[in-house]
C-alpha positions in Angstrom: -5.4 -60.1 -33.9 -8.6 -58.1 -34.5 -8.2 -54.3 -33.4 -9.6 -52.9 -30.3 -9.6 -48.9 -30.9 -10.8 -47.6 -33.9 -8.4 -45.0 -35.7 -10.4 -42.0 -34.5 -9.3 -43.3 -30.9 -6.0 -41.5 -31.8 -7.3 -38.5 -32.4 -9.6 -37.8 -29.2 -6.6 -38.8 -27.5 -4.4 -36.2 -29.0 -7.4 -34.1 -28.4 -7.7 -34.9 -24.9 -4.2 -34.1 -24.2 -3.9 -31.0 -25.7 -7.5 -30.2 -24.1 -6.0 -31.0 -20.8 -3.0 -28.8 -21.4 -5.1 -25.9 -22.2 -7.0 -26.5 -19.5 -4.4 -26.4 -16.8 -2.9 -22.7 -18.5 -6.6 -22.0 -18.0 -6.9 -22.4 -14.7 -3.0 -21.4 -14.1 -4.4 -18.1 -15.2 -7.4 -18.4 -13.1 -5.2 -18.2 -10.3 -2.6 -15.6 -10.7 -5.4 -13.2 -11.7 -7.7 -14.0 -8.7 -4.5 -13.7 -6.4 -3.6 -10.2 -8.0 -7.4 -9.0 -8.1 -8.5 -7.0 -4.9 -10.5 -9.5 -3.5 -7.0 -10.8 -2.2 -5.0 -8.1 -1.9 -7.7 -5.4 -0.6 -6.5 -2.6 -2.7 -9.4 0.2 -3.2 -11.3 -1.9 -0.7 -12.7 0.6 1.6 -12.0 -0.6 5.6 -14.8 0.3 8.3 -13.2 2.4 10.9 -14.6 3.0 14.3 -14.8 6.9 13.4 -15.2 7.5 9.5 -12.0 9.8 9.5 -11.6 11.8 5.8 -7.8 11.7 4.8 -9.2 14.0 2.6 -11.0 16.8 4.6 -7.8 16.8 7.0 -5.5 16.6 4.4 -6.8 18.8 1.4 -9.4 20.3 2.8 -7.8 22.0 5.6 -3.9 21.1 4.8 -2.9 19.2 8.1 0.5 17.6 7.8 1.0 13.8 7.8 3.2 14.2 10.2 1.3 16.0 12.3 -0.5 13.0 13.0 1.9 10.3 12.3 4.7 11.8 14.0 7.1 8.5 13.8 7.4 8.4 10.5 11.0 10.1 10.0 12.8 8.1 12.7 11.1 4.8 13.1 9.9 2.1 11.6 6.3 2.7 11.8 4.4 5.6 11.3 2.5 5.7 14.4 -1.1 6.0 14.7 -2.1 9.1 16.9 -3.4 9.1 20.3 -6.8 10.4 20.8 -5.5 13.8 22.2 -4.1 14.1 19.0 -7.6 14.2 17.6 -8.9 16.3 21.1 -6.4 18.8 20.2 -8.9 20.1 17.7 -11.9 19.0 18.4 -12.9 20.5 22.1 -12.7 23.4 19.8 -14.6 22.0 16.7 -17.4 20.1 16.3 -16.9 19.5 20.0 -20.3 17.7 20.4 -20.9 15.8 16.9 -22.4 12.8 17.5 -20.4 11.3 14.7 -17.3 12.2 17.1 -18.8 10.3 20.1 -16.5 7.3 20.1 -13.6 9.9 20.2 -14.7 11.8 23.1 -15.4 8.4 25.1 -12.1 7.2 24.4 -10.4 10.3 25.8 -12.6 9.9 28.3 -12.3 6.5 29.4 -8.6 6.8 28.3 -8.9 3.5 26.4 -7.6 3.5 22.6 -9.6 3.7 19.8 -9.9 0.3 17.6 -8.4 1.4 14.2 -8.4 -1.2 11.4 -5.0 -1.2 9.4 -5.3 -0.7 5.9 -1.6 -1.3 5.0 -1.5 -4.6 6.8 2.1 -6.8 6.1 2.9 -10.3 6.7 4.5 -10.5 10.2 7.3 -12.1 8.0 8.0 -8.7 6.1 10.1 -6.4 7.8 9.3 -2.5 6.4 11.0 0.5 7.8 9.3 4.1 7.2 12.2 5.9 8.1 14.9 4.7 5.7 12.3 4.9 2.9 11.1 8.7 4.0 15.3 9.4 4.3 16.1 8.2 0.7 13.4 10.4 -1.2 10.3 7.5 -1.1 6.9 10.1 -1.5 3.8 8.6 0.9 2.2 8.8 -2.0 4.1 6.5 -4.1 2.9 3.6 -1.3 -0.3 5.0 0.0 -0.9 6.9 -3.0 -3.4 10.3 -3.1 -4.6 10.2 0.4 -5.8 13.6 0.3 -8.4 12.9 -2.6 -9.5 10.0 0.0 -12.5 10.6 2.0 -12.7 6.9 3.4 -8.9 5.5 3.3 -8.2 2.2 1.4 -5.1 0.4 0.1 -3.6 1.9 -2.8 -1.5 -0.9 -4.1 -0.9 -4.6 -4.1 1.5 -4.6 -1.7 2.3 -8.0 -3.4 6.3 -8.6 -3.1 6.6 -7.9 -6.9 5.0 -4.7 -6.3 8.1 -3.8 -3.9 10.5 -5.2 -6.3 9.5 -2.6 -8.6 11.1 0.0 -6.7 13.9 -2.3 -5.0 14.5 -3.0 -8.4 15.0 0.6 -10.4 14.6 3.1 -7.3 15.3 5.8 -10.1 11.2 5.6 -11.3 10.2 6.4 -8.0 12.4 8.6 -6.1 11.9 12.3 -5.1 13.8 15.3 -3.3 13.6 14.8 0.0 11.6 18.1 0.6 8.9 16.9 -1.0 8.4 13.3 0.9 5.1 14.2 1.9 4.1 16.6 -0.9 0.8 14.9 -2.3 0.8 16.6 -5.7 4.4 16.9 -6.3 5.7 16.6 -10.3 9.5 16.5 -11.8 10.3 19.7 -12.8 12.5 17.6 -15.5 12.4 13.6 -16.7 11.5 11.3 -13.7 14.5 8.9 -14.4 17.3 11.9 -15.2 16.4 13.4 -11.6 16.0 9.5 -10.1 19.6 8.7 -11.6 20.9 11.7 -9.9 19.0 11.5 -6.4 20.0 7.5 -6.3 23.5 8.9 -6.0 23.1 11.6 -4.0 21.2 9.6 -1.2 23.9 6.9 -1.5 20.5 4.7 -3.0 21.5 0.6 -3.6 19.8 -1.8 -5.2 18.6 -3.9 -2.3 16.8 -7.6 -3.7 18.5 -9.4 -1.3 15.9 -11.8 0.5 17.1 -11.0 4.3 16.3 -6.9 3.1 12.6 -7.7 4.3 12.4 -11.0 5.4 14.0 -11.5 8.7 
């Protein structure tokens, strides 16, 4: 019987396959990079906000607490965004009649909330609790990272599940006394991981990677 293929047949095929395989890590990569790369997850994407509020002028500039503002933070599960008498609080006082301030003043004065867009924005599937990270020594900053070197506020991190892992995972890298929580330039005064070992047993810290932890 006379042969159909040529011998070099073999070898595109080999070719092919291999091609094929290369091709599919290719785009494998494609993938996990695109889904890790901000224009998924949003982090140092700026967010337009009805007011352009400067974490950085309040913060920094003239040293407001975050708790001043967020005043939930300690005891329940979300920080709390603040009213607009919050905001009035200073502001009959100072630049009482900026224009840029206009959408403030008319929502005090309507009494209708001010539209904020969230920046740290989870999954309604994933549960997070602010007060039980603030109470075990978690820094804002190692979430929402130098807010007061923010003039326009973005996302930070990933806020990927890995990204939580990280900490879940070896808490020791990340926590801090608790009297510095909300310290924005806070260092060790010795090796991160010699004071993490000791804080995770002082603050009775475990190891939580347990699906039900966040998703409930």
């Amino acid at each position: 019987m006379a042969q159909i293929f040529y011998p070099s047949t073999n070898t595109l095929a080999r070719v092919s396959i291999f091609g094929a395989i290369f091709l599919l890590a290719a785009l494998a990569w494609v993938v996990l990079a695109v889904n890790r790369s901000p224009y998924v997850t949003e982090a140092g994407v700026v967010r337009r906000q009805p007011v352009p509020f400067s974490h950085k002028h309040h913060v920094s500039g003239i040293g407001i607490d975050c708790r001043y503002c967020h005043t939930s933070v300690e005891e329940a599960a979300v920080a709390g965004i603040p009213p607009t008498k919050t905001c009035m609080n200073c502001h009959t006082q100072i630049w009482a009649e900026s224009p840029m301030l206009e959408p403030v003043r008319t929502s005090l004065r309507t009494d209708t909330s001010l539209t904020w867009v969230r920046v740290h924005d989870l999954p309604d599937f994933v549960y997070f609790d602010h007060s039980i990270h603030v109470q075990k020594g978690i820094g804002c900053v190692t979430c929402h990272g130098r807010v007061d070197e923010m003039p326009m506020m973005w996302r930070q991190q990933s806020l990927l599940m890995e990204w939580c892992l990280e900490c879940h995972r070896e808490p020791e890298r990340f926590v801090r006394p608790r009297a510095f929580v909300f310290s924005m330039d806070w260092k060790p005064s010795e090796d991160q991981l010699t004071l993490g070992r000791k804080l995770v047993q002082e603050y009775h810290i475990a190891k939580r990677t347990s699906c039900s932890v966040c998703h409930r």
